[in-house]
C-alpha positions as CSV (number, residue, x, y, z in Angstrom):
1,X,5.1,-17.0,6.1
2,X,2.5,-17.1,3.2
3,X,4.4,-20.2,1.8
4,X,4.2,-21.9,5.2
5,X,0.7,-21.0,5.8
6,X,-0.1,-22.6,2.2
7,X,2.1,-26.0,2.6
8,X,1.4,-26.6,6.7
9,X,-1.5,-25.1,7.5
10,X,-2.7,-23.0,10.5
11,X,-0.5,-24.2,13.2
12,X,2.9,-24.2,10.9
13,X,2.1,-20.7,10.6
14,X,2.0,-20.0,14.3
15,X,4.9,-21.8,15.3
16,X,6.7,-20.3,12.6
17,X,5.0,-17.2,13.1
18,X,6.7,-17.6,17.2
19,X,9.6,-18.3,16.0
20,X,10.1,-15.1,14.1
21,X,11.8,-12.0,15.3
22,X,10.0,-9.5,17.1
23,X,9.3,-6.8,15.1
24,X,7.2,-4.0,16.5
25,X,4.7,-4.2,19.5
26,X,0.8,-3.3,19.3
27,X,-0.4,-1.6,23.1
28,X,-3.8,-2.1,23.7
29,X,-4.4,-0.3,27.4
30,X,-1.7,-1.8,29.5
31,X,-1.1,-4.3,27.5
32,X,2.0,-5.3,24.9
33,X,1.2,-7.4,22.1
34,X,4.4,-8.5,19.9
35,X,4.1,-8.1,16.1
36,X,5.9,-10.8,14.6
37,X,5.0,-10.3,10.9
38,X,4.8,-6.7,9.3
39,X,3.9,-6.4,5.7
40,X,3.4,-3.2,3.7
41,X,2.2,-2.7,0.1
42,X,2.2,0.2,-1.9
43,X,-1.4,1.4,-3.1
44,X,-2.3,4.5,-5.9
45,X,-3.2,6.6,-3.4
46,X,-0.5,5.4,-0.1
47,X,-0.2,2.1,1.1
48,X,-1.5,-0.8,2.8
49,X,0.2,-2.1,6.0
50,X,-0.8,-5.7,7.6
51,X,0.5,-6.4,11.0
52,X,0.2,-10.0,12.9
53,X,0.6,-10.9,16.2
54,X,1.9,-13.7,18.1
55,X,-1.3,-14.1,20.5
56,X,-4.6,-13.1,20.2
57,X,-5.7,-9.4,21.7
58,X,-9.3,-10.0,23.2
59,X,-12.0,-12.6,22.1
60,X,-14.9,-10.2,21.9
61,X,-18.0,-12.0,22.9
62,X,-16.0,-15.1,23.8
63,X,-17.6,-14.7,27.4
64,X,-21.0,-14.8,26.8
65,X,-23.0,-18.2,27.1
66,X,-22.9,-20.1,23.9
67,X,-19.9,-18.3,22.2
68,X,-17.5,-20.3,20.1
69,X,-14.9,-22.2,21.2
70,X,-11.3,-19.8,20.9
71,X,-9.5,-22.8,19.8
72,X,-7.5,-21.7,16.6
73,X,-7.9,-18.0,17.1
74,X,-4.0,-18.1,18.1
75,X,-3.2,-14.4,16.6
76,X,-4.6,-10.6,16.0
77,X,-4.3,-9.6,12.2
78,X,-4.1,-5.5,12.2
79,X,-4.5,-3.9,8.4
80,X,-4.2,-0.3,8.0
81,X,-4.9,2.1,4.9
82,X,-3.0,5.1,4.7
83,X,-2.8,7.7,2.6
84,X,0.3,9.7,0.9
85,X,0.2,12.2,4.0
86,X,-0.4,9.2,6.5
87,X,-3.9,9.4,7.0
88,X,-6.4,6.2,7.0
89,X,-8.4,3.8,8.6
90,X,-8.1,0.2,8.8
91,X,-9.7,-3.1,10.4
92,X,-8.7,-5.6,13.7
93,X,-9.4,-9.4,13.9
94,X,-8.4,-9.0,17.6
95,X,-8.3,-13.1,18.0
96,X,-8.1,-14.3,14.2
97,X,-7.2,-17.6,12.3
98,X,-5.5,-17.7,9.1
99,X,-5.3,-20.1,6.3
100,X,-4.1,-19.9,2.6
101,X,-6.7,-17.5,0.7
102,X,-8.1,-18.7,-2.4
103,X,-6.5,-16.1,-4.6
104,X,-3.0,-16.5,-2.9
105,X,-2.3,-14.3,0.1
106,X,-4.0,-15.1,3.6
107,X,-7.6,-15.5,4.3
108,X,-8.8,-14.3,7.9
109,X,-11.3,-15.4,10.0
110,X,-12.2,-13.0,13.3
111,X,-13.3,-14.5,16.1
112,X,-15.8,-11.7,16.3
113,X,-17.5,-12.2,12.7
114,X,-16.7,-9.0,11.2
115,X,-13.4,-7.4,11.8
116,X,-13.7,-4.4,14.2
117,X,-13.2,-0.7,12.4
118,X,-10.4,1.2,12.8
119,X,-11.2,5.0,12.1
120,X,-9.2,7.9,12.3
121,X,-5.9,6.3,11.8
122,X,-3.1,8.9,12.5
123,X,0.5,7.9,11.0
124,X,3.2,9.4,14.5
125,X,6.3,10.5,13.5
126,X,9.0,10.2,16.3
């Protein structure tokens, strides 16, 4: 996906990003969001899991006069920090674009400005 993103852009990596299986879901209220790209990373201290979804979650302030256009904001990137025993927090770009970072790896930009903060993040075991 990070190849894709780097060599077509944006809207190669949301087709492709469609394309791709199904691999989790994200529930927001009554809502189902499919995760179609699931990514974790081990860290010192636990690890680091990014989740992307295949349509954006909510455009916060997109109704408000003079908000930005949504074009582009096609997905919702979810990161989460957890530690060894599964406890973290983490950050939301409910409606996001993505484009090739400048280090490598992805570069997000939420709709809202600043990513919204996740505290308190619980890891369920079922």
């Amino acid at each position: 996906m990070e190849r894709t993103l780097k060599e077509g852009g944006s809207a190669a990596f949301g087709l492709a990003l469609r394309q791709a299986p199904i691999v989790g879901q994200f529930e927001v209220g009554s809502r189902t969001f499919a995760i179609r790209w699931a990514r974790q990373r081990a860290t010192d201290r636990g690890r680091v899991i990014s989740l992307v979804t295949d349509a954006p979650v909510y455009f916060v302030g997109g109704g408000v006069p003079g908000a930005r256009s949504r074009e582009g904001f096609d997905v919702a990137v979810i990161q989460l920090t957890l530690d060894s025993s599964g406890l973290g927090e983490g950050t939301m770009a409910a409606a996001a674009s993505v484009k090739p970072g400048d280090q490598g790896g992805v570069a997000v930009d939420a709709y809202e400005g600043d990513p919204i903060k996740l505290r308190s993040i619980i890891r369920k075991i079922s």
